[in-house]
C-alpha positions in Angstrom: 128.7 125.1 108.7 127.8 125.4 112.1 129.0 122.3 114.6 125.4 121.9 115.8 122.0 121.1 114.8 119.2 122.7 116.1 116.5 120.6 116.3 112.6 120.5 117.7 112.2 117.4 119.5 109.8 115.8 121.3 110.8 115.0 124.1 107.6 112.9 125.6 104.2 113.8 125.6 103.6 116.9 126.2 106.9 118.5 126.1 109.0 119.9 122.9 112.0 121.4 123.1 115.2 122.7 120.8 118.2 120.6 121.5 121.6 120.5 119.8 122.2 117.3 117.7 125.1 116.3 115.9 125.6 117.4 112.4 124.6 113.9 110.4 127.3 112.9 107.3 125.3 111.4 104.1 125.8 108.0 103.4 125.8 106.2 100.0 122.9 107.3 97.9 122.0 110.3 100.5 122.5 113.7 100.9 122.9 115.7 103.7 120.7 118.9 103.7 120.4 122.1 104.8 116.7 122.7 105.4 114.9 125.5 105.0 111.0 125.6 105.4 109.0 122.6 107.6 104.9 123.2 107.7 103.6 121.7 111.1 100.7 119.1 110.3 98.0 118.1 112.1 99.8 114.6 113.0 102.8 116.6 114.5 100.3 118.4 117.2 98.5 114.9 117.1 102.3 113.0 118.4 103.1 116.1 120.6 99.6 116.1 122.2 99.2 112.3 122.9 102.2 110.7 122.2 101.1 108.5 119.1 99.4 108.7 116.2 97.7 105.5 114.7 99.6 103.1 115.5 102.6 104.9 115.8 103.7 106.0 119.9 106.4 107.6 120.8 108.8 105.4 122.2 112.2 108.0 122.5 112.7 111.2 121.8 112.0 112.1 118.4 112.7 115.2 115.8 109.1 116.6 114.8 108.0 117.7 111.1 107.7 116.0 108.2 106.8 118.7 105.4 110.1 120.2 104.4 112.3 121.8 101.6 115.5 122.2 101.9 119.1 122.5 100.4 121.5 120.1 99.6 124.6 120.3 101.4 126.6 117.6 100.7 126.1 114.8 98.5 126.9 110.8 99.5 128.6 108.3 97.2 126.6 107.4 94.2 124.1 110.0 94.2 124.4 111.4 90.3 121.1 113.4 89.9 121.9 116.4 92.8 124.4 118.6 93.4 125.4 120.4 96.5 123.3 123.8 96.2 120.4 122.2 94.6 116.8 123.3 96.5 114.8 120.1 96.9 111.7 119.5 98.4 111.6 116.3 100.6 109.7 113.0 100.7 109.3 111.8 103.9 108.4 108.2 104.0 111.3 105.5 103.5 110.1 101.7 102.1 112.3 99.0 101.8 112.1 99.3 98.3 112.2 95.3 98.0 108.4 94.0 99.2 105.7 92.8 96.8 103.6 96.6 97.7 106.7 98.4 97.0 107.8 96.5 93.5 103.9 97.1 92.9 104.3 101.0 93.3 102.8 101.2 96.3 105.2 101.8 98.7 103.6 103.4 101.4 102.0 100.4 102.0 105.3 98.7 102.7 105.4 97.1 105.9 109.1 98.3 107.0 107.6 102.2 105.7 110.1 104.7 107.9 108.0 107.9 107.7 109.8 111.0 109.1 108.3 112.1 112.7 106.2 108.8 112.8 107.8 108.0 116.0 110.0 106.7 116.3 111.9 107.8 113.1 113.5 111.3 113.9 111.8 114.1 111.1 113.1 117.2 109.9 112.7 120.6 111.6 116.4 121.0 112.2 119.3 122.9 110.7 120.9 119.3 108.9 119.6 115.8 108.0 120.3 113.2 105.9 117.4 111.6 103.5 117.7 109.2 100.8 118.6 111.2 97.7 116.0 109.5 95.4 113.5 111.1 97.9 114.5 114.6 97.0 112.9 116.3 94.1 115.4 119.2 92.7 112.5 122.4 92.6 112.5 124.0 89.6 113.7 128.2 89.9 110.0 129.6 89.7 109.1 127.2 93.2 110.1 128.3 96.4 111.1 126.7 99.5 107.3 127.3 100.8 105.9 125.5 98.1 108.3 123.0 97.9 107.4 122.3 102.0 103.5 122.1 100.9 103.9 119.6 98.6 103.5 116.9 101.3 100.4 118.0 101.5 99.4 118.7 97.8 100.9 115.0 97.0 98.5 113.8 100.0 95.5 115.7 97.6 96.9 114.1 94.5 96.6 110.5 95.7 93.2 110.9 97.2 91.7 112.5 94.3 93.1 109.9 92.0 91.8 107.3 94.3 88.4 108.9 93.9 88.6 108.6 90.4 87.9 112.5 90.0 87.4 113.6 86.1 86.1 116.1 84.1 82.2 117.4 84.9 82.3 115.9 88.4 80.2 117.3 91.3 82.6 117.0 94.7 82.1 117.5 98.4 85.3 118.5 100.2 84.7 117.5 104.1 86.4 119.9 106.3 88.3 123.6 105.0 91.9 122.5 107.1 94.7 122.3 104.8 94.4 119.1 103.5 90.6 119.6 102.7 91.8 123.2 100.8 94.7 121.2 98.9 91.8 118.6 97.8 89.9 121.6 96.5 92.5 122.4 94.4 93.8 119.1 92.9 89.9 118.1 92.1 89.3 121.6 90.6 92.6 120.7 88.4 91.2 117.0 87.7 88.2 118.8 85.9 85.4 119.0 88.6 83.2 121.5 87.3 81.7 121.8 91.0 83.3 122.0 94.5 81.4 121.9 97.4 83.1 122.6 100.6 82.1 122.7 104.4 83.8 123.5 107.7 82.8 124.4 111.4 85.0 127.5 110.8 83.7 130.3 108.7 87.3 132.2 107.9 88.5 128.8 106.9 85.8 128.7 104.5 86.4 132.8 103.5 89.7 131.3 102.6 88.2 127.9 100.5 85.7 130.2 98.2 89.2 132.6 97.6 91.0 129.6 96.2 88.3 128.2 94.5 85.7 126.6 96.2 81.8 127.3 93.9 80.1 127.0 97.2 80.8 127.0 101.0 78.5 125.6 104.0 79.0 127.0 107.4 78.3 123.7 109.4 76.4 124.8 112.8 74.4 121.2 113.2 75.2 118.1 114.9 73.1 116.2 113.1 75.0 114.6 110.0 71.7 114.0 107.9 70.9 117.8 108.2 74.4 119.3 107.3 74.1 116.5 104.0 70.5 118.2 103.3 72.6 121.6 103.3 75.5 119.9 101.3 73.2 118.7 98.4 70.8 122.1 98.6 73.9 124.5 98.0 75.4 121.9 95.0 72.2 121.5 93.9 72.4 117.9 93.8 74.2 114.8 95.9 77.6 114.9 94.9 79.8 112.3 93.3 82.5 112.0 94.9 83.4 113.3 98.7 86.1 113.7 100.3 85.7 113.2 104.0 89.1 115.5 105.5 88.2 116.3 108.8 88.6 112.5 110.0 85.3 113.2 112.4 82.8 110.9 113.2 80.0 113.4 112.4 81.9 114.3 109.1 82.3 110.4 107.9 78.5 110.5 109.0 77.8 113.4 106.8 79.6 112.6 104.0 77.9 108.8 103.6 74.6 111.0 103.4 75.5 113.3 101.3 76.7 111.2 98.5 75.4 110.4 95.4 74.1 106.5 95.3 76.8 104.6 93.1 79.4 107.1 94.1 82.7 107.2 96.6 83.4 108.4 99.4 87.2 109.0 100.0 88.4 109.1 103.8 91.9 111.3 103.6 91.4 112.9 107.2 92.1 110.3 110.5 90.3 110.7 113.6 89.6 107.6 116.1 90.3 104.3 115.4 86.6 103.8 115.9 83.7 105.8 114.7 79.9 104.7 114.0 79.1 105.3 110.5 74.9 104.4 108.6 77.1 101.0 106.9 73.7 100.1 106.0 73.2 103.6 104.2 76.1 103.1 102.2 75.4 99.5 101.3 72.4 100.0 99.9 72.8 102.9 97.7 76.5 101.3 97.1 78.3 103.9 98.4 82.4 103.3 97.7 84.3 104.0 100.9 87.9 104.1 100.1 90.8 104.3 102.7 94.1 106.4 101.4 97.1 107.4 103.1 100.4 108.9 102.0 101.3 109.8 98.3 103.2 106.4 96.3 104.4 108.2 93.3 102.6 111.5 93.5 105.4 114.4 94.4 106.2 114.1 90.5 102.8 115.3 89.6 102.4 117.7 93.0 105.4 119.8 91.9 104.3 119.8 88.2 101.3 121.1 88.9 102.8 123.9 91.0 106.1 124.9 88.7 103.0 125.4 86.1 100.6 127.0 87.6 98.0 124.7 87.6 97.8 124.8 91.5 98.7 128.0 93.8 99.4 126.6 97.5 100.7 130.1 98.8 97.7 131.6 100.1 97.7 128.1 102.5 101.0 129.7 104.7 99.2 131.7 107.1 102.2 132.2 109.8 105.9 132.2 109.7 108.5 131.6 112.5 112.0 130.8 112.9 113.4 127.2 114.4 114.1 129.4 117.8 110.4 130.5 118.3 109.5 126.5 117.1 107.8 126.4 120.6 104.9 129.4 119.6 105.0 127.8 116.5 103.2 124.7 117.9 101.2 127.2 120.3 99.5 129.2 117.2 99.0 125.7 115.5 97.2 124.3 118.6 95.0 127.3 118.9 93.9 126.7 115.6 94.9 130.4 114.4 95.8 130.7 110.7 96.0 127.4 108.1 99.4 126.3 107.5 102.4 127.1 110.2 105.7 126.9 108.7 109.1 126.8 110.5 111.9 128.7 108.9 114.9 126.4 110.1 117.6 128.0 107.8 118.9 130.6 110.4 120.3 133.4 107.5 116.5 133.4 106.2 114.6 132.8 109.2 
């Protein structure tokens, strides 16, 4: 083991830069691991850019990433269920474990939630850190590091889709062709949609969404919300049932109130502004449900399962590949929009 950690870390906003950390030693119930793969999400560039996200801001310097795999390296007292060796794929938010919400199950709605690279809670695209060991999911031989990063993502899909209540025969409208809107594609094609709708200001984007599944694509070239939901329902043939709004702009909240079905929901997964103007009167009376989601309580259990069997393929999402030293382009290519999914290879003998 090396006596440093290389780490991305921002710095301010703004500025990123590699640092050497200390190695961290695993407490009781942790392990300390050696990771491997980190994808960079939109909220990283979001932190990096403007120096908060929600109500998150950046208060110190903080360790970006938050989608990770890695190995396990060293295991702390009382952890019974990993071994040193083991390839894990890595949760990153941390409840108290102890509040109504999280003795409910939902515990990303715990008030004391530490979420990895929510400033100002150092993340994970360094060569060592320590996680709770109950938040590291041993990935099966068939699942590689990769995949085992994206299921941040995928879990983000699971939980939306289950919040729209997505079952067999359902018509669906995915918002926006980033990764998160390509992930929901695939977890409401696996929930039985029989149709999936998807639209994007970017045409390779959607090139990729009708390559993993997608029945139709709209290339949206309007400003007017009311329009691109007259090209949404005209390519599905009908309003759909359930949409998933992923882009987190106001035009596509807009949209996808239009768009759906009266008596059906509308899921918000993407985050924009704080404050957008939405047709609330639209929505009331056609009783249109909007539902807020955010994180993944319970869902990396069914996000892995779905990849180890092949219910979900996530690989054609990994678009470029870098190692922790180039971190830096990394963040450029992601900012420039090039590609889908930018991952950081931060194990040094595979990067």
């Amino acid at each position: 083991m090396s006596e440093t950690n290389l780490s991305a870390v921002v710095v301010e906003k703004g500025k990123l830069k590699l640092e050497e950390r200390p190695i961290p030693k695993p407490g009781k119930h942790e392990v300390q691991l050696a990771m491997h793969s980190v994808g960079i999400c939109g909220s990283d560039m979001s932190i990096l850019k403007n120096g908060f996200i929600g109500q998150f801001v950046l208060t110190e310097p903080m360790v970006s990433g938050h989608e990770a795999s890695g190995t396990v390296s060293q295991v702390g007292e009382g952890v019974t269920h990993l071994i040193v060796g083991d390839r894990v794929a890595i949760e990153p938010g941390m409840p108290c474990r102890y509040c109504t919400n999280c003795k409910a199950g939902r515990y990303y709605l715990c008030s004391d939630l530490k979420f990895c690279s929510a400033p100002s809670v150092q993340g994970l695209m360094c060569r060592y850190k320590v996680h709770p060991a109950d938040l590291c999911y041993k990935l099966p031989d068939n699942v590689s590091y990769e995949e085992g990063a994206l299921m941040e993502p995928l879990s983000v899909a699971v939980h939306a889709c289950k919040r729209a209540g997505i079952t067999i025969g359902n018509k669906v409208f995915v918002s926006g062709a980033g990764t998160i809107g390509l992930v929901c594609l695939l977890v409401a094609k696996a929930m039985g949609a029989a149709q999936v709708v998807i639209a994007d200001v970017n045409p390779k984007r959607l090139e990729t969404a009708k390559q993993m599944g997608a029945d139709v694509t709209v290339h949206v070239t309007s400003r007017d919300s009311q329009e691109v939901a007259d090209q949404v329902i005209g390519a599905l043939g009908d309003n759909p049932d359930v949409t998933m709004e992923c882009s987190g702009a106001q035009a596509g909240v807009q949209t996808g109130i239009y768009a759906t079905k009266s008596g059906g929901v509308m899921v918000q997964v993407g985050l924009g502004a704080d404050m957008v103007t939405i047709p609330l009167v639209n929505a009331a009376l056609r009783e249109i449900d909007i539902r807020g989601t955010f994180a993944y309580p319970n869902c990396y259990p069914t996000a892995l399962s779905m990849i180890a069997s092949g219910q979900v393929d996530v690989k054609p999402l990994v678009t470029h590949r870098f190692s922790l030293e180039q971190t830096l382009e990394a963040f450029e290519v992601a900012k420039r929009g090039e590609g889908i999914k930018v991952m950081v290879k931060c194990d040094k003998n595979n990067a």
